[in-house]
N, CA and C of each residue as an Amber inpcrd file, in Angstrom:
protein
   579
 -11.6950000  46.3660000  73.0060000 -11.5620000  44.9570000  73.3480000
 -10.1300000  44.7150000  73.8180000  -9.8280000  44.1260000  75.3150000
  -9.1030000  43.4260000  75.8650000  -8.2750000  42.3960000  74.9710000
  -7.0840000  42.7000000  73.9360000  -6.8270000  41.6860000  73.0950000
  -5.5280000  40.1440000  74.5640000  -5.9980000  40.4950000  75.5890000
  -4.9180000  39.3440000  76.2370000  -6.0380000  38.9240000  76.2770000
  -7.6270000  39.1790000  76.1630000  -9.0720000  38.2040000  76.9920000
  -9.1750000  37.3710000  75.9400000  -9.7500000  36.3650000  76.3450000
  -9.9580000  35.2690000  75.4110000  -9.6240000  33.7260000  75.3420000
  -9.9410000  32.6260000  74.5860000  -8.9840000  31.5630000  74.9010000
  -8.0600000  31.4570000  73.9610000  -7.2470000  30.6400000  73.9900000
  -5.7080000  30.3740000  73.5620000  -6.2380000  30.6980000  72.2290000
  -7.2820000  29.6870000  71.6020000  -7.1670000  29.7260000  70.4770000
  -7.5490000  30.9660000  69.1530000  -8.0620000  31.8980000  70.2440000
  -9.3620000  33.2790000  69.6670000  -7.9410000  33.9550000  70.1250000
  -6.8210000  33.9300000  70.6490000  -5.7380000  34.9270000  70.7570000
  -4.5540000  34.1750000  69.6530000  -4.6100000  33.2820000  69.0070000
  -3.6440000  32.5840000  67.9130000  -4.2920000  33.2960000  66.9270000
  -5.6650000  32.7730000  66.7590000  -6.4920000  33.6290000  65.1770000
  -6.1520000  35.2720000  65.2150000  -6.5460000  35.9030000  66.2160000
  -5.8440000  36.9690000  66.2320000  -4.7130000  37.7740000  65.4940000
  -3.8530000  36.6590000  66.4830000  -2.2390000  37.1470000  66.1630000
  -1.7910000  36.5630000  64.5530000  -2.6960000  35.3370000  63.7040000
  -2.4700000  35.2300000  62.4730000  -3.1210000  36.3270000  62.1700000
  -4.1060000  37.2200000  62.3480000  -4.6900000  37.9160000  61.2720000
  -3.8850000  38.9710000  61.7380000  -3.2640000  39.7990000  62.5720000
  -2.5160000  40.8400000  62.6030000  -0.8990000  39.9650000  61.9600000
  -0.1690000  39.2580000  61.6200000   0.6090000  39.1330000  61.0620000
   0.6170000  39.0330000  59.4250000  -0.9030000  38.8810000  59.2910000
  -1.1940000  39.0330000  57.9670000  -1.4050000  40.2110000  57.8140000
  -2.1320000  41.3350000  57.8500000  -1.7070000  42.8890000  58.1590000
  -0.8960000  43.5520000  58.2930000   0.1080000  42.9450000  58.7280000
   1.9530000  43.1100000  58.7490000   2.5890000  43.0850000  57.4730000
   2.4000000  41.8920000  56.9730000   3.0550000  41.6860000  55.5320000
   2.2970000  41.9240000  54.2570000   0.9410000  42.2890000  54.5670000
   0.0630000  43.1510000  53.4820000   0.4020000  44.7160000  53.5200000
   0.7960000  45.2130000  54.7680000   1.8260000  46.4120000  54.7990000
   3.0270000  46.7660000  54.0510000   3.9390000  45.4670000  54.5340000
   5.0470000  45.3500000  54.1540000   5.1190000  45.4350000  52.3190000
   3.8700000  44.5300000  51.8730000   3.6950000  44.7590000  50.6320000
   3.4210000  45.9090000  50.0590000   2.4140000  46.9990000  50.3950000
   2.3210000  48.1450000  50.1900000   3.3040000  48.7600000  49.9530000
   3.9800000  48.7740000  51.1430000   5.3940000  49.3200000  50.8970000
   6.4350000  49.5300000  49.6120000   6.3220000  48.2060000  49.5560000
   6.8510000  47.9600000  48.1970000   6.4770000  48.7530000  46.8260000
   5.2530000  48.1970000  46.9570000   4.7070000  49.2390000  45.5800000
   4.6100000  50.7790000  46.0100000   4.7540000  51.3220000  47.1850000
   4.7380000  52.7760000  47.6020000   6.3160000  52.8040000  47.0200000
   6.7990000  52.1510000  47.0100000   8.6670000  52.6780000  46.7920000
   8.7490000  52.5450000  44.8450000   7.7100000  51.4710000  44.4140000
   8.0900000  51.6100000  43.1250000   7.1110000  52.9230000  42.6560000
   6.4480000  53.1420000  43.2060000   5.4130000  54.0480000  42.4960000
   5.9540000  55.3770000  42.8080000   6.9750000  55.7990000  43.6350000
   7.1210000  56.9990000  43.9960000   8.0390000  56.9120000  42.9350000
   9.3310000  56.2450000  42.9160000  10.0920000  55.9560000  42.2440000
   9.6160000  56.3660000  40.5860000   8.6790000  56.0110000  39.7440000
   8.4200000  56.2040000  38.7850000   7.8950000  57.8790000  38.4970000
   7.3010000  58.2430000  39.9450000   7.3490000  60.1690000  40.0980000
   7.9680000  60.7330000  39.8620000   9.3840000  60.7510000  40.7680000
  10.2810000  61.1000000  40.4170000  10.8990000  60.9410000  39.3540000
  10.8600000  59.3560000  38.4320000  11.4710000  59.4050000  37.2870000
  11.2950000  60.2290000  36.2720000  10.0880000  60.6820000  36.9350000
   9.5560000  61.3880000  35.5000000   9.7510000  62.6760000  35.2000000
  10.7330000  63.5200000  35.3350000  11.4640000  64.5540000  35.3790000
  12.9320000  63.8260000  34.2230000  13.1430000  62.3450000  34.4260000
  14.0220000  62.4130000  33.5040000  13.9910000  62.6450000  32.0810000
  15.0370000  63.2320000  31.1930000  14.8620000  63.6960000  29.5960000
  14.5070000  62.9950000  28.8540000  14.9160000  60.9640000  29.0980000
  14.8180000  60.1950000  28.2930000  13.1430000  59.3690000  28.5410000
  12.3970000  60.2380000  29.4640000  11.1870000  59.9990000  29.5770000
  10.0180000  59.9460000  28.0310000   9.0900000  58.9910000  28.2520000
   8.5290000  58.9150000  26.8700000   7.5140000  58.6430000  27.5180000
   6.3700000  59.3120000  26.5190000   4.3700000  59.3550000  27.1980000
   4.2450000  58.5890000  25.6450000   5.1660000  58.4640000  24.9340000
   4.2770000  57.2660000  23.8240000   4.1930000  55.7160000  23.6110000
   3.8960000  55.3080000  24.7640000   3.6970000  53.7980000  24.8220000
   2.2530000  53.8620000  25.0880000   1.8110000  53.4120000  24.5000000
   0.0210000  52.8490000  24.7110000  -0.5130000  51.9700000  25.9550000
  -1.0660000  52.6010000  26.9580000  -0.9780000  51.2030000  27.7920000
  -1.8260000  50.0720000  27.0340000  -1.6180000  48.7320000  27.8520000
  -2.2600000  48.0150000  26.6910000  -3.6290000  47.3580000  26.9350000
  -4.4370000  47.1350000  26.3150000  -5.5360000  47.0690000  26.1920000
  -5.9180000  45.3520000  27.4000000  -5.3810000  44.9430000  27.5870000
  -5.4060000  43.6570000  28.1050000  -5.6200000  43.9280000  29.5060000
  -4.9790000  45.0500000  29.6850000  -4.4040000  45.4270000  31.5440000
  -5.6880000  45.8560000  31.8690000  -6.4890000  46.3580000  31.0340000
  -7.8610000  46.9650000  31.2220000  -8.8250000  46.5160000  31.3140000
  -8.7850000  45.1050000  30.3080000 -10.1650000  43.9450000  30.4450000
  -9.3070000  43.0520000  32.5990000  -8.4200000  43.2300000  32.5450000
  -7.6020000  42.3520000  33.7880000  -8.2250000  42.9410000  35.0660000
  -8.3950000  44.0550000  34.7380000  -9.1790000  44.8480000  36.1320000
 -10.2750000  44.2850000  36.5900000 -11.4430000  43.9570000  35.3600000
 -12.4600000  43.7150000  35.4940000 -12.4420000  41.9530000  36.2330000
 -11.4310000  40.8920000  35.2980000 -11.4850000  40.0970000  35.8200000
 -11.0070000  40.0130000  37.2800000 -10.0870000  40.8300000  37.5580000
  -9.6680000  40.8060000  39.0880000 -10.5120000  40.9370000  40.3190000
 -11.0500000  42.5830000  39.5700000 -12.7610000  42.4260000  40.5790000
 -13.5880000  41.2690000  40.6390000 -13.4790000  40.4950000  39.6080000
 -14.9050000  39.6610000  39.5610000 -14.7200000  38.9940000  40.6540000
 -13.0020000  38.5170000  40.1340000 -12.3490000  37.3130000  41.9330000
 -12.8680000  37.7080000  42.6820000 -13.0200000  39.0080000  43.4260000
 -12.5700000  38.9940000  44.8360000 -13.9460000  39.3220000  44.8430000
 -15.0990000  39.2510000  44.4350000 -16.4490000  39.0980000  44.5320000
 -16.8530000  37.5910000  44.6540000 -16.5440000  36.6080000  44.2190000
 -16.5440000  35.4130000  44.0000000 -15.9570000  34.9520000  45.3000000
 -14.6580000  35.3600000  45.8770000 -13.9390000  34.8180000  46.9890000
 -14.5660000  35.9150000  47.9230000 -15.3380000  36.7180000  48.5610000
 -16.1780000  36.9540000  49.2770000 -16.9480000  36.3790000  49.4110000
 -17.7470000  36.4850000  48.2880000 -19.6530000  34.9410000  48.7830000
 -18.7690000  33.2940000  48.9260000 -17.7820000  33.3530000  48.5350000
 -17.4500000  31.8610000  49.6390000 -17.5890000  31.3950000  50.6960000
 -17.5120000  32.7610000  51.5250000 -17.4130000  32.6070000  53.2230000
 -18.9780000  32.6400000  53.5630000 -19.8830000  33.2530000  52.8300000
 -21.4290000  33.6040000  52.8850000 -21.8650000  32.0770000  52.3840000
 -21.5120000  31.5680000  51.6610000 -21.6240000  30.3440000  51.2150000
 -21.5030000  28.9220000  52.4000000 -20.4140000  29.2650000  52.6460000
 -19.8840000  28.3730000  54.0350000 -20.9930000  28.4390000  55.2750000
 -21.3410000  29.8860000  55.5970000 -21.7770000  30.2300000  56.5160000
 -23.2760000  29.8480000  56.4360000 -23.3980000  29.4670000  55.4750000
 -25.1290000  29.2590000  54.9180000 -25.1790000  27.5620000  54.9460000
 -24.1660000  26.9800000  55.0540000 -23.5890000  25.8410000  54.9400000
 -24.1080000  24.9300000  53.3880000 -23.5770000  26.0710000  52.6920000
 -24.2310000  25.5150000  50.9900000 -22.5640000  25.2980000  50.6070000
 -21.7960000  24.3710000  50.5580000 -20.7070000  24.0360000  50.3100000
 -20.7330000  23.6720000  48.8730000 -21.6990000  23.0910000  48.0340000
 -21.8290000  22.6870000  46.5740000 -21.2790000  24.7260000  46.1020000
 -22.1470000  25.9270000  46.3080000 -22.0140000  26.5700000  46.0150000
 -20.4890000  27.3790000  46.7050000 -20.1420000  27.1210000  47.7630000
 -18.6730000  27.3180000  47.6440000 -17.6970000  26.6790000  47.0330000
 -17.9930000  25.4620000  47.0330000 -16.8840000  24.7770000  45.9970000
 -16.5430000  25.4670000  44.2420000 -17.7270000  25.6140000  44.0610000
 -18.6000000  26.5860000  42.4240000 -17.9190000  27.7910000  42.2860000
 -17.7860000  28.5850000  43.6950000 -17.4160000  30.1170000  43.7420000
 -15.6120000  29.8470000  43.9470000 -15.0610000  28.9920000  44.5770000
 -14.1800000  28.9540000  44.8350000 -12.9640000  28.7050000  43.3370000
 -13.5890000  27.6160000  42.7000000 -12.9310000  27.2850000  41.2350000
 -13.3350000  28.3370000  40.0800000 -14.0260000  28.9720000  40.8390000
 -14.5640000  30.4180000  40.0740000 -13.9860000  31.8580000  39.8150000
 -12.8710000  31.5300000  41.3790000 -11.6460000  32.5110000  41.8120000
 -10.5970000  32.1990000  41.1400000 -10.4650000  30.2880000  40.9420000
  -9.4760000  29.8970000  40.7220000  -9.1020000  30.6600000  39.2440000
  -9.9200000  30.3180000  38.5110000 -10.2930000  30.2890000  36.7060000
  -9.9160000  31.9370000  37.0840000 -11.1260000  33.1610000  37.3230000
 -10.5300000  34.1520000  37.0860000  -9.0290000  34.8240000  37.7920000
  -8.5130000  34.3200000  38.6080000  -7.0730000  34.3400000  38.9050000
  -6.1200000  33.9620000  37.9390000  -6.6900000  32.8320000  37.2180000
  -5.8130000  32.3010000  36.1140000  -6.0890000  33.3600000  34.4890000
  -7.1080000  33.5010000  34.4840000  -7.3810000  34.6760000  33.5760000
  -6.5790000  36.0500000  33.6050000  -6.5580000  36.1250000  35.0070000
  -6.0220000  37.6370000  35.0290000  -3.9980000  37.4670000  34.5210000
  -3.6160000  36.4430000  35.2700000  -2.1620000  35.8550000  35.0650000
  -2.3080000  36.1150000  33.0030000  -3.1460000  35.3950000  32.6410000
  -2.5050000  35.6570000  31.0180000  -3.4800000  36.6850000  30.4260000
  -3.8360000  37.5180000  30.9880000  -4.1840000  38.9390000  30.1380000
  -3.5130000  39.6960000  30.5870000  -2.4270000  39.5850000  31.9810000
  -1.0970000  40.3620000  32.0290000   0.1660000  40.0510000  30.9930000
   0.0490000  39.0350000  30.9100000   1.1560000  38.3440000  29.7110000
   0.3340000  38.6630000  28.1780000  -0.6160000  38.9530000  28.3910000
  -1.2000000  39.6840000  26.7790000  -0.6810000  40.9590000  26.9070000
  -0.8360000  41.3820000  27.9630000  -0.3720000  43.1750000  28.2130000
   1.2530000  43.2660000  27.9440000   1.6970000  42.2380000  28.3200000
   3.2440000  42.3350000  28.1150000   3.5340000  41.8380000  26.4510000
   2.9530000  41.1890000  26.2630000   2.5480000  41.0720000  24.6070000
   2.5230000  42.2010000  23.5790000   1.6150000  43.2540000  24.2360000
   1.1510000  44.2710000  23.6140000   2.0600000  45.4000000  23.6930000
   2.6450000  45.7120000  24.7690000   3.6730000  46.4420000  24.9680000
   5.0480000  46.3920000  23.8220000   5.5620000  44.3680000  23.9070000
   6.5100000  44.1680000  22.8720000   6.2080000  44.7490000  22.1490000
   4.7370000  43.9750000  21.2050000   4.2330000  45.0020000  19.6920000
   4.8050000  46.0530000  19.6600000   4.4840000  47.3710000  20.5000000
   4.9390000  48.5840000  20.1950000   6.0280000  48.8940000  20.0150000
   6.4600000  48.0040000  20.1120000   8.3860000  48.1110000  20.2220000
   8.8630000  48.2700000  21.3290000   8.6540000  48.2100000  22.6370000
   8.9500000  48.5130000  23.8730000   9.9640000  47.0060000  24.5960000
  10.8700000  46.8960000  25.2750000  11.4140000  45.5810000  25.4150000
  11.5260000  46.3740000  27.3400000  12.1010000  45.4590000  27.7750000
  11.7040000  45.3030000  29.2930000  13.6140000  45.8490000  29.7080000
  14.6110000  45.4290000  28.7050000  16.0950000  46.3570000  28.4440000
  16.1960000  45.9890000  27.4230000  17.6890000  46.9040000  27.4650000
  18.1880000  46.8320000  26.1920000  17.4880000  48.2300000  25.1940000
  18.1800000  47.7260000  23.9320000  18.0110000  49.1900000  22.9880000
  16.5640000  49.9920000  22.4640000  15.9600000  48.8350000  23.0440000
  14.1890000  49.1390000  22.6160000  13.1300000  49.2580000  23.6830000
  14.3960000  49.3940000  24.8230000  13.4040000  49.4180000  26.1640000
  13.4750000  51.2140000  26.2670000  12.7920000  51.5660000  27.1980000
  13.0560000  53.0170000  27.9460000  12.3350000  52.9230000  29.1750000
  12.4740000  54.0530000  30.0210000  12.2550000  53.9640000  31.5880000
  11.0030000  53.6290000  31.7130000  10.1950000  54.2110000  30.7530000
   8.3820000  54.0120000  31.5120000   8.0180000  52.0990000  31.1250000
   8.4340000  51.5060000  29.8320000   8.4600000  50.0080000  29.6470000
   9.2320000  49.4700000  30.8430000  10.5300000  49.6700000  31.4990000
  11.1970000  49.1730000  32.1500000  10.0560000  49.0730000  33.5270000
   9.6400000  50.0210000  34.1840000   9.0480000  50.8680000  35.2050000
   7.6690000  49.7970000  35.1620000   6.9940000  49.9940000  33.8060000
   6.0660000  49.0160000  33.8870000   5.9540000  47.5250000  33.9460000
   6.9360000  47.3010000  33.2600000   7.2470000  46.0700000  33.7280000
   7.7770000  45.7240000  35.3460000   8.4680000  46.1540000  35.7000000
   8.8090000  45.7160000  37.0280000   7.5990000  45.9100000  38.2220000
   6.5970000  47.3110000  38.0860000   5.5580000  46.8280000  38.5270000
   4.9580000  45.9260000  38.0550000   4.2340000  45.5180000  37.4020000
   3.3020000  44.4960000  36.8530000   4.1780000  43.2640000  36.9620000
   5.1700000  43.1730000  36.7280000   6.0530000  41.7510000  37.1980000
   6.1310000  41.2470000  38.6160000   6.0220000  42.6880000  39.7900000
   6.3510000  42.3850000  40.8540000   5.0440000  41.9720000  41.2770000
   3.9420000  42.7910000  41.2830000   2.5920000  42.6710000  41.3480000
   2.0880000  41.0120000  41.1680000   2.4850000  40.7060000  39.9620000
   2.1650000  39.1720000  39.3480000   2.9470000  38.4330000  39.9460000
   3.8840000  38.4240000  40.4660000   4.1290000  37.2700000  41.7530000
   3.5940000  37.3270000  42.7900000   3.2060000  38.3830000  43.0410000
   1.8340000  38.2400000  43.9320000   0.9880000  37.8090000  44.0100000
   0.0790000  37.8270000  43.0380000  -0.5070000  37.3720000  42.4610000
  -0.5290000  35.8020000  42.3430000   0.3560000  35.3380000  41.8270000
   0.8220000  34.1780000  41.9890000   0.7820000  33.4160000  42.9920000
   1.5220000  34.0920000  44.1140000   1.6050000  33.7990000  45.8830000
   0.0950000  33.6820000  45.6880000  -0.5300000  34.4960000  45.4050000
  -2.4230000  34.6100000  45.6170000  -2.9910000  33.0040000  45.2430000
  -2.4640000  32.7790000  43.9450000  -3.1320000  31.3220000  43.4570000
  -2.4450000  29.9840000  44.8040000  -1.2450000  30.2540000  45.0880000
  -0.9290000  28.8580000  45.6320000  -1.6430000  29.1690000  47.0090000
  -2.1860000  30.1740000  47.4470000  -2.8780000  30.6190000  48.7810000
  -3.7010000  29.6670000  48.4100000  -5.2590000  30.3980000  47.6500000
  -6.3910000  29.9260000  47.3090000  -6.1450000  27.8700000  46.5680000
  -5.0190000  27.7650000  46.6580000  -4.8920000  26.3910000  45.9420000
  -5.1580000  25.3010000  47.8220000  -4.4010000  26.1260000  48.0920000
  -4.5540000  26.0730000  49.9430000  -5.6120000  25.7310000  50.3120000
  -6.7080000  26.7880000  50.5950000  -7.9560000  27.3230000  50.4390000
  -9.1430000  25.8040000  50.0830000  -8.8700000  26.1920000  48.6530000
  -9.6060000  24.8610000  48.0250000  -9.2260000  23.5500000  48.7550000
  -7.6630000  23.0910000  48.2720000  -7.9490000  22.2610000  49.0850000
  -8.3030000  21.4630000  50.7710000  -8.3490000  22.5110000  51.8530000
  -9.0080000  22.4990000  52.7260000 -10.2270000  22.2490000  52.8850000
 -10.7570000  23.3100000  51.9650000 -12.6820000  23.1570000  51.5060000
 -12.7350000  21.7110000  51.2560000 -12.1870000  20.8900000  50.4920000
 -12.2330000  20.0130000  49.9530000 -11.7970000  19.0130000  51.3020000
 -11.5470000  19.3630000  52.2830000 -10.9890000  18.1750000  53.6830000
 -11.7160000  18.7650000  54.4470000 -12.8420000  19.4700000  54.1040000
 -14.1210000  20.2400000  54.9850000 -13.3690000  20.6130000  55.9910000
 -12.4950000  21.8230000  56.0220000 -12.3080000  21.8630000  57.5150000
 -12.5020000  23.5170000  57.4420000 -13.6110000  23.8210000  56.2620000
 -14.4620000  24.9150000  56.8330000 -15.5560000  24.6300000  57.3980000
 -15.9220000  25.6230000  58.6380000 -17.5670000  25.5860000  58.7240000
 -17.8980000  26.7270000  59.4720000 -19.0370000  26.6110000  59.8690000
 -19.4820000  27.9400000  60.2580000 -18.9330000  28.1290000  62.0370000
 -18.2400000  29.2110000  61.6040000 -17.1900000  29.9870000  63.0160000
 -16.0740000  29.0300000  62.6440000 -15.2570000  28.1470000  61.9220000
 -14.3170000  28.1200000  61.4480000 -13.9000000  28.2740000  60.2410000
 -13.7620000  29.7190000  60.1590000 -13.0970000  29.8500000  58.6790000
 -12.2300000  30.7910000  58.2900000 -10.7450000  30.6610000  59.7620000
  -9.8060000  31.2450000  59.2420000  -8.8270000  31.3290000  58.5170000
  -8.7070000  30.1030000  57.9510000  -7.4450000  29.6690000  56.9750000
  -8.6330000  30.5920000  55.4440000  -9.6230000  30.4470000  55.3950000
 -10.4580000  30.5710000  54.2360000 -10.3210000  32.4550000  54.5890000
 -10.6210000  33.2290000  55.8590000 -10.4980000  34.3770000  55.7330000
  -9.1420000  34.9130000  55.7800000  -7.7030000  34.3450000  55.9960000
  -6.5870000  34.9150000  55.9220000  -6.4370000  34.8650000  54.2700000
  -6.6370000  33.5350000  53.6940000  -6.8440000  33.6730000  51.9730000
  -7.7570000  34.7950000  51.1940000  -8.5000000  34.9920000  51.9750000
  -9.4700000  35.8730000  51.2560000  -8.9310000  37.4090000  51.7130000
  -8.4980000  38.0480000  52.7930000  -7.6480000  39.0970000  53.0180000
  -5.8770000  39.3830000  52.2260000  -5.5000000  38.2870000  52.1900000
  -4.7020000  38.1080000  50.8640000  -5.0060000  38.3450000  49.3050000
  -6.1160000  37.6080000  49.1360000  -6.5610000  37.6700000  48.0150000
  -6.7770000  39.4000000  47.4880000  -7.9830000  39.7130000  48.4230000
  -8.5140000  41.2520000  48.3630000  -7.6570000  42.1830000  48.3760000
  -6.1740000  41.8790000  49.1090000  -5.4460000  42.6750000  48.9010000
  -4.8170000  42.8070000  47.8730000  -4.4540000  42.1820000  47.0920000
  -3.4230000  41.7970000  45.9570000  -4.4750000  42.5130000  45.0570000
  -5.9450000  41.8950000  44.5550000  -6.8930000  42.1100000  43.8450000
  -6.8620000  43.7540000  43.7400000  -7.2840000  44.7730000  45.0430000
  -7.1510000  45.8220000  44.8090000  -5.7040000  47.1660000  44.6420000
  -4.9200000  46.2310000  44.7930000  -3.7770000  46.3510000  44.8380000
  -3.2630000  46.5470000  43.3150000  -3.9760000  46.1300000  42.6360000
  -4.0140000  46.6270000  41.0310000  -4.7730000  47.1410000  40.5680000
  -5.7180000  46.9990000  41.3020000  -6.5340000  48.3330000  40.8070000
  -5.8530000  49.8820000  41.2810000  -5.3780000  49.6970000  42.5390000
  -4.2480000  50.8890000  42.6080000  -3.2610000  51.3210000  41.6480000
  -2.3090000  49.9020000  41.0550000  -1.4000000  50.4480000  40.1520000
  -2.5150000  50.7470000  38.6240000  -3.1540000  49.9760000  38.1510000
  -3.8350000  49.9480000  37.2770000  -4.3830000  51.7530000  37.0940000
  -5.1730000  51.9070000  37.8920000  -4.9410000  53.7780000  37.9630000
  -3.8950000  54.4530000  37.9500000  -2.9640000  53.9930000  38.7980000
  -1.7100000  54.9470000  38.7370000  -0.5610000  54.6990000  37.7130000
  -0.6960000  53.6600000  36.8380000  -0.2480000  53.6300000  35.3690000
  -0.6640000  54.0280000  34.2070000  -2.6070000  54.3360000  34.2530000
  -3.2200000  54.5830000  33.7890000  -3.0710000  56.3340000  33.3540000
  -2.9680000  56.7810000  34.6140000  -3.1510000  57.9120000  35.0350000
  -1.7850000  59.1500000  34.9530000  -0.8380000  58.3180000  35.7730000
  -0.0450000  59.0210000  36.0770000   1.2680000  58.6210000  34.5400000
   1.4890000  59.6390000  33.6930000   2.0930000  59.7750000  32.3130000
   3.1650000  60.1620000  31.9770000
């Protein structure tokens, strides 16, 4: 496909959804630099495999998936023009978005318990390491809720409908990204010891 063919406005949607692809990159990035970063750390002496990951980060997965199942049939919803049931699915993202935000703060909870602190005399590299992923991650996350707060309220000024629903699919490519985007670290914290 000819990306100059088209009218003005099918070459703007475009160029938002490749600038959103840009900075969902750019994000990658990021966590590619902390995650290598923690590879390499792990050759250092003052390295420790006895922190428990915590049990919270694990039920968080599940709620994360559920989102981005929920903020998929939105657009199927729209497109069906059943808006009662997107509105339903949409505060449905909201709630488990907000779920996932404090079963990360349970995880950081659980971590303290063990004695682990984020610095200082009770911290060490893999608490430090985890925290700054999962901290950086969760402002993402965050960015994710004031997206979908976006989102909603648009739905709510109907200015979805069927063949307009790019403000609703740049939120939802945001969303999905962030969403599996812990399921990436979520394995590779899981995993990698």
């Amino acid at each position: 496909m000819d990306l100059t063919q088209g009218t003005t406005q099918e070459k703007i949607d475009r160029s938002k959804k490749t600038m959103m692809w840009f900075a969902m990159i750019s994000m990658a990035m990021v966590f590619a630099g902390l995650t290598s970063a923690y590879v390499v750390s792990k050759t250092r002496k003052d390295w420790s495999t006895d922190l428990v990951f915590p049990e919270p980060f694990i039920y968080s997965i599940l709620v994360i998936l559920a989102s981005s199942i929920t903020f998929y049939l939105v657009k199927k919803a729209i497109e069906n023009n059943n808006r009662n049931l997107a509105t339903g699915l949409l505060l449905a993202t909201l709630a488990l978005g907000i779920g996932f935000v404090f079963l990360q703060f349970e995880g950081f909870k659980d971590i303290v318990s063990q004695g682990y602190h984020f610095t200082g005399p009770t911290s060490n590299i893999v608490s430090t390491f985890m925290f700054i992923i999962v901290v950086t991650h969760l402002a993402h996350i965050v960015g994710g809720l004031l997206v979908l707060l976006v989102v909603i309220y648009n739905h709510f000024k109907q200015k979805y409908k069927t063949g307009q629903t790019l403000g609703l699919e740049l939120g939802a490519m945001y969303w999905h990204f962030v969403d599996f985007l812990w399921v990436y670290l979520f394995l590779f914290l899981y995993f990698v010891k």
